[in-house]
C-alpha positions in Angstrom: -1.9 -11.2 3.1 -3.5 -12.9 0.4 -5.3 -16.0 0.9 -5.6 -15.9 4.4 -9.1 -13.9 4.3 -12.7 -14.9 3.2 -14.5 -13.2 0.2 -16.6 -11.0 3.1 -19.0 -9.1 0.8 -20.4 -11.8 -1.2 -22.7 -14.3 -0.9 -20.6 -18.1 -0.6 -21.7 -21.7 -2.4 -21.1 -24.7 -1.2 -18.2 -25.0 -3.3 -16.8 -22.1 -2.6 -16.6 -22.9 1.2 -15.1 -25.9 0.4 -12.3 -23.9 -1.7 -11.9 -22.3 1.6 -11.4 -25.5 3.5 -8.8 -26.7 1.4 -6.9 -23.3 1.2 -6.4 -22.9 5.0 -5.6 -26.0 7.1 -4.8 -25.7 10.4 -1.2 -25.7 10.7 -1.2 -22.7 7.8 -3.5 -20.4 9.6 -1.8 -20.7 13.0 1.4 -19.8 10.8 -0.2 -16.8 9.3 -1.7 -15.6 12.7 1.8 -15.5 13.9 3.1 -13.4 10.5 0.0 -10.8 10.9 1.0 -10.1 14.5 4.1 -9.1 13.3 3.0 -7.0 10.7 0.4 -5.4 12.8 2.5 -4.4 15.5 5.2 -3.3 13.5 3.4 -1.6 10.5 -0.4 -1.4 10.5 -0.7 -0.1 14.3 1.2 3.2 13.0 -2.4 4.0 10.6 -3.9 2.9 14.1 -4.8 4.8 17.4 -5.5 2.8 20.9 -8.6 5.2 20.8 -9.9 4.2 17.1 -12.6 2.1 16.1 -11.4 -0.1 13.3 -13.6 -2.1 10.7 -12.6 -5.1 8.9 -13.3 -5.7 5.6 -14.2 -9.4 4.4 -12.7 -10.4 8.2 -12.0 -14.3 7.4 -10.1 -15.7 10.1 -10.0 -12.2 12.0 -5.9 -12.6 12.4 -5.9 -8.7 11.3 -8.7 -7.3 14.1 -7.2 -10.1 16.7 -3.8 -8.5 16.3 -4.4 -4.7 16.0 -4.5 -2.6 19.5 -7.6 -0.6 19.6 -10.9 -0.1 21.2 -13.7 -1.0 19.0 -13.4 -4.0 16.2 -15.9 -4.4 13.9 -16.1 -7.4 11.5 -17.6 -7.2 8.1 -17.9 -10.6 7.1 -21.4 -12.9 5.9 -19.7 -15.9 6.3 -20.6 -17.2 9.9 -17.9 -19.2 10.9 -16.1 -15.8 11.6 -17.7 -16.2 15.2 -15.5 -19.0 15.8 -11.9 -16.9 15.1 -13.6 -13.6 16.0 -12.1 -12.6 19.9 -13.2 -11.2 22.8 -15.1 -8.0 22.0 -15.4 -7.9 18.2 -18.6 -6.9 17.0 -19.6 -9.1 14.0 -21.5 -7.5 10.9 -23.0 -9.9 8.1 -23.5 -7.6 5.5 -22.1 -7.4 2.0 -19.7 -4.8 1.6 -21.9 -2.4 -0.7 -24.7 -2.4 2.5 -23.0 -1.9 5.4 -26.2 -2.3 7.1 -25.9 -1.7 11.1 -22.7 0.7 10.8 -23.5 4.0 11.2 -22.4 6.7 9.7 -19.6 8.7 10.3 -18.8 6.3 13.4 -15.7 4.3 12.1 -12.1 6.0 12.3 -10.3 2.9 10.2 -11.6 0.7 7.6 -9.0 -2.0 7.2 -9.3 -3.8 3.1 -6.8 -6.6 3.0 -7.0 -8.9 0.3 -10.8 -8.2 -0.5 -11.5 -5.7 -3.1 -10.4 -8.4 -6.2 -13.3 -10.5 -4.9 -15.8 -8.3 -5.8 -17.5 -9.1 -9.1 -17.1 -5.5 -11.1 -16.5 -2.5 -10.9 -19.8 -1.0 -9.7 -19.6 -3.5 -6.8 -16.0 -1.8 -6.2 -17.1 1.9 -6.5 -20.3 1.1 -4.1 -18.2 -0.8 -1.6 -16.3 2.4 -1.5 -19.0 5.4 -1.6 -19.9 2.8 2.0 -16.5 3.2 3.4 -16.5 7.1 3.0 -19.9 6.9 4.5 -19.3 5.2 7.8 -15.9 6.4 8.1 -15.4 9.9 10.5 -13.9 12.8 8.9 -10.3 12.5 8.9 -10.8 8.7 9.0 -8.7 6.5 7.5 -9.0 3.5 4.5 -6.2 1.5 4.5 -5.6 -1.2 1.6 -3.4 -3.9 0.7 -4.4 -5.2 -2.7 -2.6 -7.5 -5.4 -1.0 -5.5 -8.0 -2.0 -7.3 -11.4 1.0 -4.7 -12.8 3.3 -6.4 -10.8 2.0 -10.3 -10.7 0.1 -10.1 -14.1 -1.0 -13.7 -15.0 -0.2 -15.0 -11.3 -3.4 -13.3 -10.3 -5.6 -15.7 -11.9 -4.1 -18.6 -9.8 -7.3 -18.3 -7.5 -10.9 -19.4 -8.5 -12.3 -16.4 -6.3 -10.5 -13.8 -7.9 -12.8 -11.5 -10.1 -11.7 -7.9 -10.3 -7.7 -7.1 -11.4 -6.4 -3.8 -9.9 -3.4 -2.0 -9.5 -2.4 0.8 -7.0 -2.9 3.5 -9.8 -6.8 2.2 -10.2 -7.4 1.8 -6.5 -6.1 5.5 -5.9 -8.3 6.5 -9.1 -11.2 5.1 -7.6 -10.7 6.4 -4.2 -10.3 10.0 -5.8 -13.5 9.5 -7.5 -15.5 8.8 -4.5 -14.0 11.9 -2.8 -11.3 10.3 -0.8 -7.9 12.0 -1.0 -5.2 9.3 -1.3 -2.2 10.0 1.5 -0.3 7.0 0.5 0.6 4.7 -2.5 3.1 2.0 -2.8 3.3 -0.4 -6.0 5.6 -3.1 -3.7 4.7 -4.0 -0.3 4.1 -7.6 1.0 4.9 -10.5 -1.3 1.5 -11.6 -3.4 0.9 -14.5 -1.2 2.1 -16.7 2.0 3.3 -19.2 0.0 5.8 -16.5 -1.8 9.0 -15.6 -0.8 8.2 -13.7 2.4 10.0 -16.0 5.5 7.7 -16.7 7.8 9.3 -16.5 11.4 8.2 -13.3 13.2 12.2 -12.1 13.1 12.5 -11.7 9.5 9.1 -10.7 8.8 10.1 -7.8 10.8 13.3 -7.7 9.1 11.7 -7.5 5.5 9.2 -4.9 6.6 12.6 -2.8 7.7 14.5 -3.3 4.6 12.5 -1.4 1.6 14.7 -2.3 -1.1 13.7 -6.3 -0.6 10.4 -5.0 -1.6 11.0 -4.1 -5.4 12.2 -7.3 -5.7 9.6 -9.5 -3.6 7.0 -7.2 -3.3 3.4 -8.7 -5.3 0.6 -6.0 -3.3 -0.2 -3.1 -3.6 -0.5 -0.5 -0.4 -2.9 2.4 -0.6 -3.9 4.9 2.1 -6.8 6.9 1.6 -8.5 9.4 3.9 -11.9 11.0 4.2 -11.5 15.2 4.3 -12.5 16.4 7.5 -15.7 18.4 7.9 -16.1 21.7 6.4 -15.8 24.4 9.2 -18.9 26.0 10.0 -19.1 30.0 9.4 
């Protein structure tokens, strides 16, 4: 959800890491942690396999690859206090998003972009980020990304220093189409824009809201988008 993840791709400043600081004391993130479980285990683990190797995009506090049940977690993140929320087993990466430098291609089944994409400074930085998702993803692989909708929250979006790039689901699907991705999924509503919105925050009616679709028209701030990379052309 938004707010609880770091920028990821891009280089931070000082002040920017103090933003950071300020953003997500203690008591907040150990709050979060407990939302993301639920919405991992009752929502993202369906886009998920127990066989799948999963990269993060712009990790931040890791609550999303801590949560998810699979067997490799990758962590795309340059800031690197990641190590200290990072658990057992996730392999850290600290490369900006348009280099995935050290991933290989065609060896990632899930790329996971929460929160990340409106970081990014332009366009181009968007559309390269991407053209490196379909590259380390496997074919048939899945992108799956929750974005704030600037349709939906319009001037709210600006309410954050680090936000850069406004998107709604119709662009990211666009863009996804234009890099060769075919888009499976689109939602204008899903989770509420941030943690400090309307969602409740005990694990019961988290899991409620994520059952009852209607309370998303009317709470729902981001965007969800699910694109995936065409399998391989069969040989003749």
């Amino acid at each position: 959800m938004e707010n609880t993840r770091d920028q990821g791709g891009e280089e931070r400043c000082g002040d920017v890491a103090d933003l950071y600081e300020r953003r997500f004391d203690p008591s907040a993130q150990a709050s979060k942690l407990r939302v993301w479980r639920v919405l991992c285990r009752h929502f993202f683990q369906r886009y998920v396999s127990a066989e799948d190797t999963v990269l993060d995009l712009g990790a931040g506090y890791c609550e999303f690859l801590n949560s998810i049940q699979c067997a490799e977690r990758i962590a795309v993140e340059t800031n690197p206090d990641v190590s200290n929320f990072a658990g057992p087993g996730v392999r850290i990466v600290a490369s900006p998003s348009t280099d995935l430098l050290g991933v290989e291609e065609s060896s990632v089944d899930v790329v996971f972009a929460s929160n990340f994409f409106e970081h990014l400074p332009d366009t181009a930085a968007f559309l390269k980020t991407l053209h490196e998702v379909m590259r380390v993803l496997r074919p048939g692989g899945r992108l799956l990304v929750l974005q704030p909708n600037i349709a939906v929250i319009k001037g709210r979006f600006w309410d954050f220093l680090d936000h850069y790039l406004p998107l709604t689901e119709r662009t990211v699907a666009e863009a996804l189409e234009l890099v060769g991705f075919d888009v499976a999924e689109m939602r204008a509503r899903f989770l509420p824009y941030t943690t400090k919105s309307s969602l409740p925050q005990h694990p019961f009616l988290v899991w409620l809201y994520l059952k009852f679709r209607p309370a998303h028209w009317f709470l729902g701030g981001q965007a969800w988008i699910v694109g995936v990379k065409p399998p391989a052309p069969k040989s003749q």
